[in-house]
C-alpha positions in Angstrom: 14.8 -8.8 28.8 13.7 -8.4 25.3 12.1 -11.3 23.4 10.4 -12.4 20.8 7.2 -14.2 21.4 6.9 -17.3 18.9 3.5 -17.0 16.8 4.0 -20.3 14.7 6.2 -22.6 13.9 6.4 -24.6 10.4 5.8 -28.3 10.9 8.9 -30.3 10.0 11.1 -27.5 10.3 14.4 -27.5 12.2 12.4 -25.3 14.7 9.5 -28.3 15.2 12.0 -31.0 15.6 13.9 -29.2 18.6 10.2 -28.6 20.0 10.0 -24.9 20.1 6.2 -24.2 20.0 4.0 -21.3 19.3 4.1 -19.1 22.7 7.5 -19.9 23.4 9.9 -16.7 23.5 13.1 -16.4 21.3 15.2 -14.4 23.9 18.5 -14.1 21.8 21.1 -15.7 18.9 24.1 -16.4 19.2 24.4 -14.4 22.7 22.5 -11.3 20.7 19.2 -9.8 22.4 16.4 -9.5 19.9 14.4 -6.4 19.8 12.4 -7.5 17.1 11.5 -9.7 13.9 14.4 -7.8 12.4 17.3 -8.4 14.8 16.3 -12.1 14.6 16.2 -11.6 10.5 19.8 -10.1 10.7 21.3 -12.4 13.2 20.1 -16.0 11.5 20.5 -14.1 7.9 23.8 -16.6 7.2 25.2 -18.0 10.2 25.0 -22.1 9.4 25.9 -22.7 13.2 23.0 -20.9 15.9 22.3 -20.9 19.1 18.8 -20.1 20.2 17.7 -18.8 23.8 14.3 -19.9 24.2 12.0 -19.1 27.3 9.3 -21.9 27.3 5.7 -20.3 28.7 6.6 -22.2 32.5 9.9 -20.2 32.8 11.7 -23.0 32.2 15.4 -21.8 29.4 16.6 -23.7 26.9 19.7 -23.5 24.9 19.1 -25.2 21.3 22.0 -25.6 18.7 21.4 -25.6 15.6 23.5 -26.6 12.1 21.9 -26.0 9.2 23.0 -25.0 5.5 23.5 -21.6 5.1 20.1 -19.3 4.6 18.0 -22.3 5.2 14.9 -21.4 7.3 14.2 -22.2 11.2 10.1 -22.3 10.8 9.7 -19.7 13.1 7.1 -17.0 12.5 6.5 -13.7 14.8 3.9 -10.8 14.7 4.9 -7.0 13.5 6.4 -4.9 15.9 3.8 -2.8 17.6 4.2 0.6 15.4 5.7 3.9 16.7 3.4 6.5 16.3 3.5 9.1 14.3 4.2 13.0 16.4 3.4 14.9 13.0 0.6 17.4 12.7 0.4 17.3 8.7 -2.1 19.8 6.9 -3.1 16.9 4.5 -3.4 14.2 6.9 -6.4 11.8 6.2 -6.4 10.3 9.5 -7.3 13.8 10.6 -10.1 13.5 8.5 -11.7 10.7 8.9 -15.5 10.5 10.5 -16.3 8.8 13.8 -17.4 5.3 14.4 -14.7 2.8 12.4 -12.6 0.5 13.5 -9.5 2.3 16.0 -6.6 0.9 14.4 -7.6 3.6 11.2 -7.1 6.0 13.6 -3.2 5.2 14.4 -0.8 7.0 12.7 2.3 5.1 12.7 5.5 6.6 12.4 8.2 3.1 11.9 11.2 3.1 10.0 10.8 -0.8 10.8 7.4 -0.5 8.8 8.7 1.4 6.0 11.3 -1.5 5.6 9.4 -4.9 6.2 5.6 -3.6 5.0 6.9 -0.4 2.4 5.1 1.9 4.8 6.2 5.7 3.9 7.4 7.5 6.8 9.1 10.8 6.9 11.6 10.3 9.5 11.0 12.7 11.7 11.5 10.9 14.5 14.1 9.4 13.4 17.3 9.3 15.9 20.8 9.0 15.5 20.6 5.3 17.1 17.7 4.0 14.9 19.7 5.8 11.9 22.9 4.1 12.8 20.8 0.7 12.8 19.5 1.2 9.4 23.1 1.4 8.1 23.9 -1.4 10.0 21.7 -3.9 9.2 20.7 -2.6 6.0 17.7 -2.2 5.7 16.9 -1.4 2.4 14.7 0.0 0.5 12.7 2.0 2.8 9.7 4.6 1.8 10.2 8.4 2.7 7.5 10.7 2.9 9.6 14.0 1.7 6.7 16.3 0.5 8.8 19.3 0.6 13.0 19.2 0.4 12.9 23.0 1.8 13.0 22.6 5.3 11.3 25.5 6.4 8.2 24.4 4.2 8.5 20.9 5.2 8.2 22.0 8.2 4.7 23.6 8.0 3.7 20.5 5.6 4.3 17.9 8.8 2.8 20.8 11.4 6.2 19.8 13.4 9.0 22.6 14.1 12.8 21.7 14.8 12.3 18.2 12.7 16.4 16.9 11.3 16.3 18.5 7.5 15.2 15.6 5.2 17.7 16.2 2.7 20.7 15.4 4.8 19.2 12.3 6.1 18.7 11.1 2.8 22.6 12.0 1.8 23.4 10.2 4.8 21.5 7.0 4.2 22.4 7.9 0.3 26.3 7.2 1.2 25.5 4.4 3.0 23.9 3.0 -0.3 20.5 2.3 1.1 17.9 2.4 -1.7 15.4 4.8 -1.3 11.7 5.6 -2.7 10.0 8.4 -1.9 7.2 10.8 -2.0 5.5 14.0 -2.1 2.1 14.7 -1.4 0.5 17.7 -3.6 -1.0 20.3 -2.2 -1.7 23.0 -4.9 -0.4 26.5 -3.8 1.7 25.0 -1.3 4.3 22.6 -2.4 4.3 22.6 -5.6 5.4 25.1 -8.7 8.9 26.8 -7.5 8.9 24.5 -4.5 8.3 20.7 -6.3 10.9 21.6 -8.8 13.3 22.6 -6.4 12.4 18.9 -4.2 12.6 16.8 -7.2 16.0 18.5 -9.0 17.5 17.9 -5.1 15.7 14.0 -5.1 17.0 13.3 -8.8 20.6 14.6 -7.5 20.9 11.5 -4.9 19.8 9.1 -7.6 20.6 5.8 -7.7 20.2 5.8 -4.1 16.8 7.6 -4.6 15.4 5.2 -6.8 12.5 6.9 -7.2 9.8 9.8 -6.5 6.0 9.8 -6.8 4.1 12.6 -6.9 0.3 12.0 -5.2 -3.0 14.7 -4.8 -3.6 15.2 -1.7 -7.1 13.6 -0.2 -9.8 15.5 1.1 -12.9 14.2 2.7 -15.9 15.6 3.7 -15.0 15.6 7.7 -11.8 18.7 7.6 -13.5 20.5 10.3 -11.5 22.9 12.3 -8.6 22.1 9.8 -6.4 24.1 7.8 -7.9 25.5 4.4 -6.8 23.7 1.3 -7.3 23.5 -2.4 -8.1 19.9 -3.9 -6.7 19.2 -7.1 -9.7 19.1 -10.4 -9.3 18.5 -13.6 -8.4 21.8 -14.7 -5.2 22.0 -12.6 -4.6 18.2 -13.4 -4.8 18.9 -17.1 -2.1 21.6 -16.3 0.0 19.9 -13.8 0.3 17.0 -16.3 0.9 19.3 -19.2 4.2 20.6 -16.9 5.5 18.0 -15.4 5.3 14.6 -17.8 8.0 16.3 -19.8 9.7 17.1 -17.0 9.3 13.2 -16.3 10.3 12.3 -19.9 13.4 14.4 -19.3 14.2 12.5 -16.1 14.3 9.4 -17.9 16.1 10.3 -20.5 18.8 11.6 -18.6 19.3 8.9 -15.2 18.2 6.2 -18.0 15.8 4.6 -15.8 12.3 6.0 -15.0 12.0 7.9 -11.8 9.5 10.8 -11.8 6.0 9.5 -11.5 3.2 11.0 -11.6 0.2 9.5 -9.3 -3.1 7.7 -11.6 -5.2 9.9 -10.2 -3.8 13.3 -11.7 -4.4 11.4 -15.5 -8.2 10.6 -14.4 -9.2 13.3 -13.5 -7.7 15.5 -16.3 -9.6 12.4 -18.7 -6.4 12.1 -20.5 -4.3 9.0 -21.8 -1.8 7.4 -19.5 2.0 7.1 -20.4 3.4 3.9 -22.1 3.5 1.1 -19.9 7.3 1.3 -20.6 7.4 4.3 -18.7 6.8 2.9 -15.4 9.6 0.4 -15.5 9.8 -2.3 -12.9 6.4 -0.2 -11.0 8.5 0.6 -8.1 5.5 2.7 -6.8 2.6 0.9 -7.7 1.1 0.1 -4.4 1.3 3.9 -4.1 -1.4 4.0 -6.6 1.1 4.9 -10.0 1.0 2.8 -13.0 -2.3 0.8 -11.3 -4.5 2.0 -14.8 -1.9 1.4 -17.6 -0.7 -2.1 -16.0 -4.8 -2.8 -15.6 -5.2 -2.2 -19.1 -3.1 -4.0 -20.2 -3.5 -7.1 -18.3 -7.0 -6.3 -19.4 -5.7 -6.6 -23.4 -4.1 -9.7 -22.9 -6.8 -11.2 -20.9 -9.6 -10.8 -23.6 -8.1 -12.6 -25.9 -7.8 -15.6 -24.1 -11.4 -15.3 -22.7 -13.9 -18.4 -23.4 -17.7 -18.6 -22.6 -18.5 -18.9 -19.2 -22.3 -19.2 -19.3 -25.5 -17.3 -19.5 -26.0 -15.6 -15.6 -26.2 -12.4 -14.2 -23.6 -10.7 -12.2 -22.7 -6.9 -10.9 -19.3 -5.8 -10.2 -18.6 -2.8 -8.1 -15.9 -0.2 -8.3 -15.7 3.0 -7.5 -15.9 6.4 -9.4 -12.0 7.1 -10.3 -11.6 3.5 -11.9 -15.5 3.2 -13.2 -14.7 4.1 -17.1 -11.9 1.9 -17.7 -13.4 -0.7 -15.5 -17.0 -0.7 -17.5 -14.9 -1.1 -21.0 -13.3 -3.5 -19.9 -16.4 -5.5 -18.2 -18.0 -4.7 -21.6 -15.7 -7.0 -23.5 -15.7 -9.3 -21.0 -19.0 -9.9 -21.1 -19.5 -10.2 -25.1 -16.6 -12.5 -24.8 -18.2 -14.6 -21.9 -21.3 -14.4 -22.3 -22.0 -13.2 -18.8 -24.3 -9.8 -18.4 -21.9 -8.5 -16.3 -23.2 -4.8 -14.9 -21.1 -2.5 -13.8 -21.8 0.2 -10.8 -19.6 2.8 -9.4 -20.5 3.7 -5.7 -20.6 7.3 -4.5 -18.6 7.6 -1.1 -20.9 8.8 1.2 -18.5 8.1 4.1 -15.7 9.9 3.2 -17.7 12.4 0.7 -17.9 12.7 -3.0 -14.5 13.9 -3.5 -12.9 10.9 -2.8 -13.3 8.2 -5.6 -10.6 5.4 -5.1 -12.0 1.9 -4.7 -10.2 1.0 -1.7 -12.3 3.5 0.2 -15.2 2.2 -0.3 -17.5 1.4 2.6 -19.8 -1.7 3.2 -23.1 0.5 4.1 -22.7 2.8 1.0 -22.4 -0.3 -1.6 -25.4 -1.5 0.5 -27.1 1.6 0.0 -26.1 2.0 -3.8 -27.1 -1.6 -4.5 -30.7 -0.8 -3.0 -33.9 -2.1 -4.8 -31.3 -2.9 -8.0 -31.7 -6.2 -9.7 -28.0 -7.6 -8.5 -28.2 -10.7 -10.8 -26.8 -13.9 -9.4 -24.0 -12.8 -7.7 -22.4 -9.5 -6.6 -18.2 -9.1 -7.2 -15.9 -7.0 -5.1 -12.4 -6.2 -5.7 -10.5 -7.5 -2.7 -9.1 -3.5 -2.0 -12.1 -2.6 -0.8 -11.7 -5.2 2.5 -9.4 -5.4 4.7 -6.5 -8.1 4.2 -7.4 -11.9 6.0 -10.6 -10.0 8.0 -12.8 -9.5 5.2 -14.3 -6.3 6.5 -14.7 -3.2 4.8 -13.9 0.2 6.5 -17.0 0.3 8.3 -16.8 -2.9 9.9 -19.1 -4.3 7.6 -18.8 -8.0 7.0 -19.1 -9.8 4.2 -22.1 -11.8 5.3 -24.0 -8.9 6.7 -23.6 -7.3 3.5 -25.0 -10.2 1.7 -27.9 -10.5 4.4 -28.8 -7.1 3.2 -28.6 -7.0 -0.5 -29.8 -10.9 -0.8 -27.4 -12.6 -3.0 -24.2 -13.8 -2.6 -21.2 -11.7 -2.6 -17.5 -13.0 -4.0 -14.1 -11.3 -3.4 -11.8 -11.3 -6.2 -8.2 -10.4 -7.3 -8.4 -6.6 -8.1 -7.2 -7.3 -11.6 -8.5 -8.3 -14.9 -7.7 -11.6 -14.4 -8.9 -12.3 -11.0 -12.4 -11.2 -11.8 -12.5 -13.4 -15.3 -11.5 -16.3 -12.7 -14.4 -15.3 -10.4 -16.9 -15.4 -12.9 -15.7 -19.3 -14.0 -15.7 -20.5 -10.3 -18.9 -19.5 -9.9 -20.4 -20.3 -13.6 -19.3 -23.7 -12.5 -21.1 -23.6 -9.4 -24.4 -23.0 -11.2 -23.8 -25.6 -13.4 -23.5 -28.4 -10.3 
């Protein structure tokens, strides 16, 4: 039987005074099975009268009822479901890419529709079957994140290496009349997808709007390790400058006409053409932020705000690292920071030697090559990290680096902070007040 194996439970919750207990297993509500954390979501969404099946870790079955006011939480907390995987061959896809010797789960390509709704994963739905759409409509689950990349099927197909996949566009119109919200995606890849082809996805994207809330447009990613993969052209500054040059009025025009912004173009096509961002205005509510769109303009002007609260800290050292993409705007801002402050505050970009030159973000930055960067450099008192470079409540980096191996090999200390203006203002007063002890 399906079940759902307790992780935690809240003390002095309604679940801790009936006496479940982490390792117990939620077998079903109100007589319904649970396949996972969003069946038991769905089925104790509203209901003020439940009753729980719990298997306790001896076998033993207990029945609890429970009254509660409407909405009002049960305590009980349960892992992700274990990920589909993902069946596409794409000709962009980093995983593909990526050297030997880091940690395995980087090498899973996951393939959820669950994901896309509980985490914002994209997905392209692919896989996607009549029961698991039917379930979405169901239960609702909105917004999810679609992967579209191409709205011609033919070419989508080549794009996700996958023949005979359900044609995008119809899936959307079906979720579309079912009134789930979408956002979605395409990722670039010059001579391929875009020109004729992009203008063709986003006019048939922006047709299913409001349900397709929104559309990013992302360069594809190349590292140094594409051996034995398909050919392809990254995207410089010279076809940025262009792209940008095309397709922000086509943007503007967007707006304009749905009233609400909804082609975005990705951070990374404005850096590397070294020209100004659009108004913050433009990005509206930053529905596809964590896809790396609007990250810069929202930085700055957090930044903006930031310095002109800014008091003195105190007269130390410290170096903050970042890497190359984000370095310029980064360095100004540290630069006023630390006149403000009265910190020397040093900024370094790190080269990615792990994934090669070509890729610049700061969340793909490995421990050894900020060890190797930092080499025989005088560090200062401290040395800050944005908290993208590690990964979430493991503090690793990609290479399985840990924090206190890096600082055993650069010898200082090393402190995380809050990749934003603020966060690293905040990290510099916590530990200017740890000097002064």
């Amino acid at each position: 039987m399906a079940a759902l194996r307790i992780d935690s439970v809240t003390p002095g919750s309604i679940a801790a005074e009936l006496e479940v207990s982490a390792g117990d297993r939620l077998l079903a509500v109100n007589g319904q099975t649970l396949r996972d954390l969003i069946d038991y979501s769905y089925y104790t969404a509203s209901e003020e009268e439940l009753l729980l099946e719990i298997e306790k870790p001896d076998g033993d079955l207990w029945e609890l009822e429970v009254e509660r006011h409407a909405g009002e939480p049960l305590g009980l907390t349960f892992s992700a479901p274990d990920p589909a995987r993902c069946a596409n061959n794409c000709l962009f896809c980093f995983v593909h890419q990526l050297p030997k010797g880091l940690r395995k789960p980087l090498y899973v390509k996951d393939e959820d529709y669950r994901l896309s709704f509980l985490n914002g994963n994209y997905v392209t739905l692919a896989n996607l079957k009549t029961p698991a759409l039917d379930r979405i409509i169901e239960q609702r689950l909105s917004p999810l994140y679609i992967s579209v990349h191409a709205t011609n099927p033919a070419l989508r197909e080549r794009l996700l290496g996958k023949p005979g996949i359900p044609p995008v566009l119809g899936q959307l119109q079906q979720l579309a009349t079912a009134r789930i919200v979408m956002h979605t995606q395409v990722v670039l890849c010059p001579g391929i997808n875009d020109g004729e082809e992009l203008q063709r996805t986003v006019s048939e994207l922006a047709a299913l709007y409001p349900a397709v809330q929104s559309l990013a447009v992302v360069p594809l990613g190349l590292t140094a390790h594409r051996r034995g993969l398909p050919q392809l052209t990254p995207v410089d500054g010279e076809y940025a400058r262009e792209f940008i040059s095309t397709w922000q009025p086509e943007a503007d025009a967007l707006h304009r006409k749905l009233r609400q912004p909804f082609l975005f173009l990705a951070d990374e096509f404005y850096l590397k053409a070294g020209q100004p961002f659009p108004p913050v205005k433009a990005y509206g509510d930053f529905p596809q932020i964590e896809n790396g769109v609007g990250m810069v303009p929202l930085f700055l002007k957090e930044a903006a705000k930031l310095l002109r609260g800014v008091r003195p800290i105190g007269a130390f050292r410290a170096t903050v690292v970042t890497g190359v993409s984000s370095f310029g705007f980064v360095k100004d801002f540290l630069a006023e920071l630390a006149e403000k402050s009265g910190v020397d505050i040093v900024p370094l970009s790190i080269e990615n030697i792990l994934f090669g030159a070509s890729i610049t973000v700061s969340g793909l930055i490995a421990g050894d090559d900020i060890a190797a960067a930092l080499a025989g450099k005088d560090l200062g008192s401290c040395l800050l990290v944005p908290d993208v470079m590690l990964k979430e409540g493991e503090g690793v980096f990609l290479d399985d680096v840990s924090l206190d191996g890096l600082e055993r090999r650069i010898g200082c200390p090393v402190i995380v902070f809050d990749s934003t203006p603020r966060g690293c203002y905040m990290a510099l007063r916590s530990f200017g007040k740890r000097l002064l002890r």
